[in-house]
C-alpha positions in Angstrom: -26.3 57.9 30.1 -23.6 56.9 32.8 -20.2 57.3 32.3 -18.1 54.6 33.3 -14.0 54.9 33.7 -11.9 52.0 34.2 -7.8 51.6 34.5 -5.8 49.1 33.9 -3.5 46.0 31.4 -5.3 44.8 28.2 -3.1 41.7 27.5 -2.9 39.6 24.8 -4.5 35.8 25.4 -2.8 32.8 24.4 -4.6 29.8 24.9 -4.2 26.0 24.1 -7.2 24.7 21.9 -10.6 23.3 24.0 -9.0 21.9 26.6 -5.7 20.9 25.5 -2.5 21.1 28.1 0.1 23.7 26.8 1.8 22.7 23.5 -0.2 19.1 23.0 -0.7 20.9 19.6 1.1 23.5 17.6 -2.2 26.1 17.6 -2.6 28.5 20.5 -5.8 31.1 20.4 -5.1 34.6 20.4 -7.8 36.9 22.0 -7.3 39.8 24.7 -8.1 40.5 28.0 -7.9 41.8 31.5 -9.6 43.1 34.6 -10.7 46.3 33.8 -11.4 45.9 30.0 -13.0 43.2 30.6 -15.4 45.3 33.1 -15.2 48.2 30.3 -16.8 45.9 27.7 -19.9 44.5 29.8 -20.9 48.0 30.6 -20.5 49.4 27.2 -22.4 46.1 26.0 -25.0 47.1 29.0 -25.6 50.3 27.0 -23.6 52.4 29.1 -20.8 54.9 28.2 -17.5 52.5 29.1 -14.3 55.0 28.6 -11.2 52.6 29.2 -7.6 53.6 30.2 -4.0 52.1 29.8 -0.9 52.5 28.1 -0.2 50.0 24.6 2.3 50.2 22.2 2.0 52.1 19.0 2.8 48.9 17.3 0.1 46.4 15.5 -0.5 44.1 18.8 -1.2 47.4 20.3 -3.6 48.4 18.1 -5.2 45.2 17.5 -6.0 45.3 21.6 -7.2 48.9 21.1 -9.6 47.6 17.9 -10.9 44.4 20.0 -12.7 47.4 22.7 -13.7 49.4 20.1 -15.3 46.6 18.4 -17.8 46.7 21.6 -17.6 50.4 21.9 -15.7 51.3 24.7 -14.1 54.2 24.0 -10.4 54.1 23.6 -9.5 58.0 23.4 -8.2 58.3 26.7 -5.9 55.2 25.6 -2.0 56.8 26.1 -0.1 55.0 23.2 3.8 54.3 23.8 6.3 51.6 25.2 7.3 48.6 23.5 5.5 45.3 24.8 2.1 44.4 25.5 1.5 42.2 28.4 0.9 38.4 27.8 -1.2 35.7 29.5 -0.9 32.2 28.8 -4.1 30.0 30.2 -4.7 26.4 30.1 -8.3 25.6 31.0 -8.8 23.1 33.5 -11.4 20.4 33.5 -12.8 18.4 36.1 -9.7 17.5 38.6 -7.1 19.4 36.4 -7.3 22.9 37.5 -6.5 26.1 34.7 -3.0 27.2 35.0 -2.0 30.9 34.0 1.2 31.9 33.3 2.1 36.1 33.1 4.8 37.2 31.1 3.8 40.9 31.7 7.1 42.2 32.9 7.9 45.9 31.5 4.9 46.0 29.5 4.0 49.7 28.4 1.5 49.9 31.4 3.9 48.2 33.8 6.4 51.5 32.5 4.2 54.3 32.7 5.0 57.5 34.7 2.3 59.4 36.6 3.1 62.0 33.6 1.4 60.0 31.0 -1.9 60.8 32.5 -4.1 63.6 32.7 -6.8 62.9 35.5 -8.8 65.5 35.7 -9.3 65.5 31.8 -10.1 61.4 31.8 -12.6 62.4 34.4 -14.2 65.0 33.0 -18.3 64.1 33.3 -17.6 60.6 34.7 -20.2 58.9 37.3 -18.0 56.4 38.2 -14.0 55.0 38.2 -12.7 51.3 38.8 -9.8 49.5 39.2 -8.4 45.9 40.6 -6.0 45.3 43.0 -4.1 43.8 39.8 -2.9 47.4 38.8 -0.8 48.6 41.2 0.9 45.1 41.7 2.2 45.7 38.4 5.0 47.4 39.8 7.1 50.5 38.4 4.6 53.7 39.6 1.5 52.0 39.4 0.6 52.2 43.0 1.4 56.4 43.1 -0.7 56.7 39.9 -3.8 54.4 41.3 -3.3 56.9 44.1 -3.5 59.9 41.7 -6.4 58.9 39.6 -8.6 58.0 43.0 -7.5 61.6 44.3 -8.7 62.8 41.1 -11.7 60.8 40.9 -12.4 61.9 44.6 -12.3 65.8 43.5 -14.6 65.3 40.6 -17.0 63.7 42.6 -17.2 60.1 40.8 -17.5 57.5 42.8 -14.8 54.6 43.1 -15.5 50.7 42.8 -12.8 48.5 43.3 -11.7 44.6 43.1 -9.3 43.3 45.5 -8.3 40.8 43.1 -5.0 39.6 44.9 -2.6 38.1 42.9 0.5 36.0 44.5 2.3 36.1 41.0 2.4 39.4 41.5 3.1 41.0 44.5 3.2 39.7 48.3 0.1 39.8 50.8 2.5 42.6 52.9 2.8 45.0 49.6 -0.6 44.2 48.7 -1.4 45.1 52.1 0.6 48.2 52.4 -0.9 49.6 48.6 -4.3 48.4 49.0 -4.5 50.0 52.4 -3.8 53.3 50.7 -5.9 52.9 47.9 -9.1 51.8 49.8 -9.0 54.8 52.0 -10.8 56.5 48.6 -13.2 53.0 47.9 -17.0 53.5 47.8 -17.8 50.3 46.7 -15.5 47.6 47.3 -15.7 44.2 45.9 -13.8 40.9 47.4 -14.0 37.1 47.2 -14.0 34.2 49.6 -10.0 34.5 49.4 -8.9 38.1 48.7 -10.0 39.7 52.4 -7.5 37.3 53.8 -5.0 37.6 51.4 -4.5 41.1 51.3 -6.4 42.1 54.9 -6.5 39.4 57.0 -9.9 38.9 57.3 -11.7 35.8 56.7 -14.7 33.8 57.1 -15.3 31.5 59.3 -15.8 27.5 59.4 -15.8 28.3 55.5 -14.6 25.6 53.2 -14.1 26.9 49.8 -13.2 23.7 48.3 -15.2 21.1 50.5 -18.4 23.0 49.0 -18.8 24.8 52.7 -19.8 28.5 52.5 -21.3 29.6 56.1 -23.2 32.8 55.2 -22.4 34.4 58.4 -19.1 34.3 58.4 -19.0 36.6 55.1 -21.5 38.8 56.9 -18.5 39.5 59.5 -15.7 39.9 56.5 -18.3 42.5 54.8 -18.5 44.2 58.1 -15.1 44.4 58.9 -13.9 45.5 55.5 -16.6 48.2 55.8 -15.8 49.1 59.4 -12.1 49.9 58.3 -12.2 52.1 55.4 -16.0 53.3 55.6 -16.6 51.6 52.5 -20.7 52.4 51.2 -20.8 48.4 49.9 -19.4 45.6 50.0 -19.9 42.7 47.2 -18.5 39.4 47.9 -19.0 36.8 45.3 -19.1 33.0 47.0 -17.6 30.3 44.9 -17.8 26.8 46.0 -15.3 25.1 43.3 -17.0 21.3 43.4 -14.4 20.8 40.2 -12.8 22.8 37.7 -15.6 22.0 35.4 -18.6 22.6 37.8 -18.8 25.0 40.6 -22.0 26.6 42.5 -22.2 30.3 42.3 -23.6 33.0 44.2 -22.8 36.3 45.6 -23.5 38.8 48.5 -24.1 42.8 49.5 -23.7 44.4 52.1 -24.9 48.5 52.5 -23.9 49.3 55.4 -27.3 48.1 56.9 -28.5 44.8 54.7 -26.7 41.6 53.6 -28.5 40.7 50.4 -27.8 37.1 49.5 -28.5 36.3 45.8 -29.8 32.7 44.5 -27.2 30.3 43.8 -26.6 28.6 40.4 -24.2 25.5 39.5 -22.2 26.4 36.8 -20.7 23.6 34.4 -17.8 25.9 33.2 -16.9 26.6 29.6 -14.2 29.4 30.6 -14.0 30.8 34.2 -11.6 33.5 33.5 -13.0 36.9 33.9 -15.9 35.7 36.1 -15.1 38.4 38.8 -15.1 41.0 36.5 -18.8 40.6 35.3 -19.8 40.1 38.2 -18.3 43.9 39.2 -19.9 45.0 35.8 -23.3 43.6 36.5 -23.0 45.1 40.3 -21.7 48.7 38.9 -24.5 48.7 36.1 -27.2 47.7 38.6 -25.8 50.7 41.0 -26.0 53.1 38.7 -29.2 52.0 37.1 -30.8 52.8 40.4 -31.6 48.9 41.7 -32.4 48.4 45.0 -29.6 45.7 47.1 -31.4 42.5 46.4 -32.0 43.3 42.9 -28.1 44.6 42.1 -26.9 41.3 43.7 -29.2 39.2 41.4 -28.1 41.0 38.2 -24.6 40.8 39.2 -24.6 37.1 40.0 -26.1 36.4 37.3 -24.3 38.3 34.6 -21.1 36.5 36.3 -22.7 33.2 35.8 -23.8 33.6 32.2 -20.2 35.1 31.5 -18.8 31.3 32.7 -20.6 29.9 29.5 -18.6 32.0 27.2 -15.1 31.5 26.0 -12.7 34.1 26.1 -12.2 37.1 28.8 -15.1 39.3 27.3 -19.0 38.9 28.8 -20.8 39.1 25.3 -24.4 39.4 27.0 -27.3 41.8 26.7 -29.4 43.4 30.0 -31.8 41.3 28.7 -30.4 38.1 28.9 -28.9 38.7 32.4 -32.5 40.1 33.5 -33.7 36.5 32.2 -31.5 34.8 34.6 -31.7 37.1 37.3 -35.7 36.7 37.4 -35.1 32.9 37.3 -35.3 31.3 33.4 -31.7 29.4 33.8 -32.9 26.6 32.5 -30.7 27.0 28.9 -34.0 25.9 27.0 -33.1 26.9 23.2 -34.4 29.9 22.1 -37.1 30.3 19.0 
């Protein structure tokens, strides 16, 4: 079985009912999530061994994060426990013209506070396949950049290979630090994953006569941004996922691959959303999973794509789906018949 390592926040959810704006009621959901656990929990629910890594509070909100992985059975040992806050999300889901609004209130969170100290790398990585991270890590500030550099290093001498997310943030950090980190971090990337807006954002690259919200995605345009990102840090692949939003409540859906030699396009799917939020990072599961499972480029993106799109039917951050289910999707039953 694969081992799987991922790095990053766990942060506690706080979300209005359905579709209620902030505070129209007194009741706010309380779940947890964030980029890399979220990934963490699709493989270990893909039957893979998902070890997940952060810094939480010894405290009960800290343990309750710790207890809502091992519920799904990632494995949490590698988990440092110390500071005094966990990070906080509030989201208000958009529908149809309304868009979703997230608020952070992360600042000096135990992860956002840890010292390159706290962790021992070559330990954590002792008979992993594989490492990933988002480009929502280091933006957290304090020495989160120095220690995303130490754990790729690391990674690098143990011979695991490295997947990242781009996942730019503008509530975090600026497009020149993002730039500046990311251009350090990538130098270590095997597998590098982006969307229609993070190249530009934290590269400069874009597509071209690409509309993201006019419903325009010209294929060859992302074939260049693939290229490019691969050209400059000699990444293996490059995953794009390609979101055309038609509304907050429906968007089309579809993804691409690039190895160096092929661009694999998947099939697209329109999506009517129940909870976009973590989308990205099933999509990065699926693609991991379908890597180390041995599938060939076309098959990878399918799995990926459609893992993502399942996970948009879901509430919460957490993709609660089987291989099974995403290999019906990803072989074309999406038609949502019920199942007897």
């Amino acid at each position: 079985m694969s081992k799987v390592v991922t790095f990053g926040e766990i942060m506690l959810r706080l979300a209005p009912n359905g579709y209620y704006r902030f505070f129209q009621n007194d009741q706010m959901q309380a779940t947890f999530g964030g980029g890399e656990a979220n990934v963490a929990v699709s493989l270990a629910n893909f039957g893979l061994d998902s070890t997940y890594v952060t810094k939480l509070p010894t405290h009960a909100i800290g343990q309750a994060a710790v207890d809502s992985l091992r519920y799904f059975g990632v494995d949490t040992s590698k988990v440092v426990r110390g500071g005094d806050r966990v990070g906080i999300y509030y989201l208000e889901k958009g529908a149809s013209q309304r868009g979703s609004v997230c608020i952070y209130d992360r600042a000096h969170s135990a992860i956002a506070e840890a010292k390159a100290t706290d962790f021992d790398w070559d330990a954590i990585f002792e008979g992993a396949d594989w490492f990933h991270f988002t480009g929502i890590t280091p933006a957290l500030g304090g020495e989160l950049v120095n220690i995303c550099l130490d754990a790729c290093k690391a990674a690098k001498s143990h011979g695991v290979k490295i997947s990242c997310d781009l996942n730019y943030r503008g509530k975090l950090w600026t497009r020149a630090e993002a730039r500046e980190a990311m251009t350090k971090l990538c130098q270590y990337v095997d597998v590098c994953i982006s969307n229609e807006e993070d190249a530009k954002d934290v590269f400069g690259i874009e597509a071209e006569n690409t509309d993201i919200y006019g419903g325009k995605l010209n294929h060859d345009g992302y074939k260049s941004v693939a290229k490019q990102l691969a050209d400059k840090f000699g990444f293996e692949k490059v995953a794009i996922t390609l979101r055309s939003s038609i509304s907050a409540s429906d968007n089309d859906w579809a993804g691409m691959l690039y190895d160096g030699e092929n661009y694999c396009f998947s099939k697209s799917y329109h999506l009517h959303i129940v909870d976009r939020v973590g989308g990205g990072d099933s999509f990065g599961a699926g693609l991991i999973y379908s890597i180390l499972s041995g599938k060939d480029p076309q098959s990878a993106i399918e799995f990926a794509v459609a893992a993502s799109a399942l996970k948009h039917s879901i509430e919460g951050d957490f993709n609660r789906v089987s291989v099974t289910e995403v290999e019906k999707v990803a072989g074309g039953d999406g038609s949502g018949r019920v199942q007897r």
